[in-house]
N, C-alpha and C positions, 0 to 999 in steps of 0.2 A: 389518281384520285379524281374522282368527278363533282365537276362543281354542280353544286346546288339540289344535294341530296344526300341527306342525312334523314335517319328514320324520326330521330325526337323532336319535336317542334322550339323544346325550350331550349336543346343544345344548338337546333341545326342555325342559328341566326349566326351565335357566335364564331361555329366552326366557318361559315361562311364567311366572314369578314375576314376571319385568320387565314383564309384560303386566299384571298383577294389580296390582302398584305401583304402575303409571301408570293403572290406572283408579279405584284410589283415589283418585290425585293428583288426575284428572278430579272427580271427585264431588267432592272436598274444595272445588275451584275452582266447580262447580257451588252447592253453597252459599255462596259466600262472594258471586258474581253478583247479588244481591239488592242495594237499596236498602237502607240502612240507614231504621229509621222506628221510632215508635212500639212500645213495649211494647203487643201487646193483650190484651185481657181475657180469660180463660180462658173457654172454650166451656162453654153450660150444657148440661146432660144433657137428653137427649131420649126418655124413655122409650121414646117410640112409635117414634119412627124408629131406633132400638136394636134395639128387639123386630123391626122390617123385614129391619134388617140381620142379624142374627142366624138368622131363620128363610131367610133367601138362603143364608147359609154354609152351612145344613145341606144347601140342596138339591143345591146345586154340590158338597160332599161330605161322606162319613157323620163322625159323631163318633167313631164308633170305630176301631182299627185296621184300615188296607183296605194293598191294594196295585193301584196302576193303572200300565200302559202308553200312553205319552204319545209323540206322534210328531209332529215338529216340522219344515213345510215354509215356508220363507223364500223366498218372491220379491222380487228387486230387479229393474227393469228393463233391461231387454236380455240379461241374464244368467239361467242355467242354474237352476233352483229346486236348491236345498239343503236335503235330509232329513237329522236328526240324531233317533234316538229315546232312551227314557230309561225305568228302571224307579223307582216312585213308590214308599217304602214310607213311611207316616204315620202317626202316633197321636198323637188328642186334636189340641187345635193349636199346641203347641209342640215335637215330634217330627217331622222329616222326616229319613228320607234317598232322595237323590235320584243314582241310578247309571246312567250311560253302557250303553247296550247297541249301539248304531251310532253312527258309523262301528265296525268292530273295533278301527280301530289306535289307538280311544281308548277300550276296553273295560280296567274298571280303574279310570276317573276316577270319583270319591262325591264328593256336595256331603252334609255333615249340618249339620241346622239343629236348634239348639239355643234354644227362646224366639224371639228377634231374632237370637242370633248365629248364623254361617253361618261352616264351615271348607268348602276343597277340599282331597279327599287324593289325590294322584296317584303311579303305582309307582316314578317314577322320583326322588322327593323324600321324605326320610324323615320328616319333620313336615308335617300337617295346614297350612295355608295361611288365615292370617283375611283373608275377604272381607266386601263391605256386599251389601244384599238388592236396591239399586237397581240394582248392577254388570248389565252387560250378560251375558245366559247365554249365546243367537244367536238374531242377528236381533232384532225386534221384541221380544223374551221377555227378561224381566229375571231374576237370581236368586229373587228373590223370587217373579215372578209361579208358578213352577213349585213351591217349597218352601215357601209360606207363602202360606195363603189364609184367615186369619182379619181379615176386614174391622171385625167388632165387637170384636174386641180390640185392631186398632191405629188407629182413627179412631175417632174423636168425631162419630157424627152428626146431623144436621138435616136436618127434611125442608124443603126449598126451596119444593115446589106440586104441583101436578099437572098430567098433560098428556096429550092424545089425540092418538096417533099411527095411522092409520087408522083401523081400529075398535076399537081395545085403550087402555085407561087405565094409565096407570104413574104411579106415584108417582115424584117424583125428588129425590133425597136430597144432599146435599153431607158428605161425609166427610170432614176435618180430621186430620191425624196427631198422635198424639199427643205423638209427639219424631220427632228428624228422624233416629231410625236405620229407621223404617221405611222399604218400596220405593219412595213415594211423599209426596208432602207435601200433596197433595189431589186429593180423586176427584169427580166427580159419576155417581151410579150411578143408572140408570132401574128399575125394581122394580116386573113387573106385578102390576097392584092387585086381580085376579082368584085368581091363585093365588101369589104372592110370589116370582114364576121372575125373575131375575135378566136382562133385556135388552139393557143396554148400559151402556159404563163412560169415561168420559174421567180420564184421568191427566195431573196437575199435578207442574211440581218449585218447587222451595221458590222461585223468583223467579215464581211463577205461570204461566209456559210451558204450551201443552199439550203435553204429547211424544207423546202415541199415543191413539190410542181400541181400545176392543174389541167386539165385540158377540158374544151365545150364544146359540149355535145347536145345531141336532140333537137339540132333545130325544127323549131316549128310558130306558127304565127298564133302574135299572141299581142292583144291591142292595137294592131294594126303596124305591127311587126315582126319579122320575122325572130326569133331569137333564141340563144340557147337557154332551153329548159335543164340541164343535166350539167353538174360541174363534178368532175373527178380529181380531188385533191390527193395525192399520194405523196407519206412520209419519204424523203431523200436522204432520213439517215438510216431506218427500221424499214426494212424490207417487210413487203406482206399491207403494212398500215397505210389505210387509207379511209376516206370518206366520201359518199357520195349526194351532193345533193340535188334534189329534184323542186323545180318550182312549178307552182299549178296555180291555177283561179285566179291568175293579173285582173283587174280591174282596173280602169281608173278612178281617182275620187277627187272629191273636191273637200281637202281636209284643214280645216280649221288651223291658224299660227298658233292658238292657243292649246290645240293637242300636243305641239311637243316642246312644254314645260314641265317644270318638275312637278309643281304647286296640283297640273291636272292626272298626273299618274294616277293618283287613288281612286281615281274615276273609271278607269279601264278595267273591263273583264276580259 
């Protein structure tokens, strides 16, 4: 089922909220899928592998206000690829809003992400809509992976070892969530050990599952750094399913505290 596209304007608000509902539901029953076990011990800080993680965030994107175009192609197999794009406006790392530019007939839809929380506002419902950051956005691509890309603020990491993958050394880290409203409930992230560029990423949910892998690609310099443009998210359980997304037009901006409220969404085209 795809969110946010139904043909009738008077049914598709409804169908969409019931869509939203039941993927709470989903998530809710996703955590509950666990074993029950053991309390464990709280994760010690790791300076070093903090400082790894943190200098990845920057390179994948600036700290300051930017805005990027992000274009999002889903292949499943046997079936037709599906392009949805999307305009990124972000500050700092708890400021995102994240707005629909294609399809048209879904021009209109904002996701704003405030810290961890995340509302949808769409024209044909008069209240902003609370979603979770793990919700699916389409395709392989979660909420979160599009509106919140702060890995050292919401995992706890450790560096696991080191490993040679052809001729390049990566460090590879295990990332720990810090509560279970983030996208994920654990990563293990490859971080080459030459220039701190960010390789490849496996995503954990809270029963230990792996759901997806990603790897970055296309570096190339963009605001006055180098970074990947290209993220290949591929299904870990459905073979063939994957997504690709491409970022273009980073800018930076200098974006107003008052853009990412709810009160100013109606204002955005």
């Amino acid at each position: 089922m795809q969110i946010m596209t139904i043909p009738h304007k008077c049914v598709k608000a409804a169908v969409l909220i019931a869509s939203f509902l039941s993927l709470a539901v989903l998530s809710q029953g996703h955590a509950q899928e666990a074993p029950r076990r053991e309390k464990e011990a709280p994760a010690v800080d790791d300076p070093a592998a903090r400082s790894l993680v943190e200098k990845a965030d920057r390179i994948r994107f600036p700290a300051e206000g930017f805005q990027v175009d992000v274009s999002i192609v889903t292949q499943k197999p046997e079936q037709a690829p599906e392009t949805r794009k999307y305009r990124v406006l972000s500050k700092g790392n708890d400021n995102t809003v994240v707005m629909v530019t294609e399809p048209a007939s879904e021009r209109g839809q904002i996701i704003l992400m405030k810290g961890r929380d995340l509302w949808v506002f769409m024209p044909e419902v008069s209240q902003p809509i609370r979603i979770a950051l793990s919700q699916r956005l389409t395709g392989q691509v979660a909420n979160g992976d599009l509106a919140r890309a702060n890995f050292a603020g919401d995992y706890q990491p450790r560096l696991l070892r080191t490993e040679t993958i052809g001729s390049e050394t990566y460090y590879v880290l295990e990332l720990i969530a810090v509560d279970r409203g983030v996208t994920y409930q654990k990563v293990v992230y490859w971080i080459d050990q030459k220039n701190d560029w960010p390789f490849k990423a496996e995503f954990y949910s809270l029963s230990k599952r792996l759901l997806k892998t990603c790897k970055y690609e296309n570096y190339r310099m963009m605001e006055g750094q180098v970074r990947p443009t290209r993220l290949v998210m591929e299904d870990a359980m459905r073979n063939g399913e994957q997504s690709v997304l491409d970022y273009e037009n980073m800018k930076l901006r200098d974006l107003p505290d008052k853009l990412f409220t709810k009160d100013y969404l109606k204002k955005l085209d």
